[in-house]
C-alpha positions, 0 to 999 in steps of 0.5 A: 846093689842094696834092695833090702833096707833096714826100716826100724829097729825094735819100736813101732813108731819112731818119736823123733823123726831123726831117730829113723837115721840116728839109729842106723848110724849112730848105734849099728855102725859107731857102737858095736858093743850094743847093736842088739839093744832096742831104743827101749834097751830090750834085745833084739835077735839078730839078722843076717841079710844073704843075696843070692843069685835068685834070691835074698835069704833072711836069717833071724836068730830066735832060740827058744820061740816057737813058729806060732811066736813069729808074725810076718807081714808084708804091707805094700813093700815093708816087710815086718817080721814080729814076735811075741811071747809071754811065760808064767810060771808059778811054783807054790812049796810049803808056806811060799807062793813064786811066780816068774813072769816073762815077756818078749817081744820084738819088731824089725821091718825091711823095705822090699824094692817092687823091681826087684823081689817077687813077694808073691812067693816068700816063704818062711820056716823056723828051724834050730833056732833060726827064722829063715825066710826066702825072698825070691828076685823076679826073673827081670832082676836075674842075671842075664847072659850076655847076648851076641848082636849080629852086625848087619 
């Protein structure tokens, strides 16, 4: 059973309404050479969606970024994991003058199921690389042990 569902894929606003379903099914499935590629052709890091048995664990590949990079809100049951970050870098020897600059930013949102996930307690660590965010699953979503009925 699915309870985290993909919503978008590196835009904010979809500008066609089919785009929402295009994108799932026309580039993850179908095109696997470009799966980290935004409509806007801009990278997109990659996630891996784990469940467990008490709960689902996110995993976002981000090398390089620091925990004051990421943005991670919930909204009713979106969950949006965003990042931003901008570099300079000016370097000036003799008579030149060199400036880089370097931006990166990127947004994936995941519908959370209200039934299933407690979004009270998700936490998030940034570690080696890897965002890492633990959903927990609410008790009535866990595994129940089977119960023996008395016959009367």
């Amino acid at each position: 059973m699915t309870t985290i569902v993909k919503r978008t894929n590196g835009s904010l606003l979809p500008t066609d309404p089919r785009s929402l379903f295009d994108d799932f099914f026309n580039r993850e499935l179908f095109n696997w050479g470009n799966n980290n590629f935004s409509a806007s052709r801009t990278t997109l890091p990659s996630i891996n969606i784990k469940e467990l048995e008490k709960a689902f664990e996110v995993e976002v590949a981000a090398p390089g970024m620091q925990k004051e990079d990421f943005r991670i809100t919930l909204d009713g049951n979106l969950l949006t994991i965003s990042s931003s970050k901008e570099e300079q870098q000016d370097e000036s020897s003799g008579n030149y003058t060199r400036k880089e600059f370097s931006y990166q930013t990127f947004q994936r949102s995941f519908e959370l199921s209200k039934d299933v996930v407690d979004d009270e307690n998700i936490e998030a660590r940034y570690e080696n690389g890897v965002l890492k965010l633990t959903i927990p699953k609410k008790e009535s979503a866990l595994p129940q042990s089977p119960r023996l009925i008395e016959i009367q």
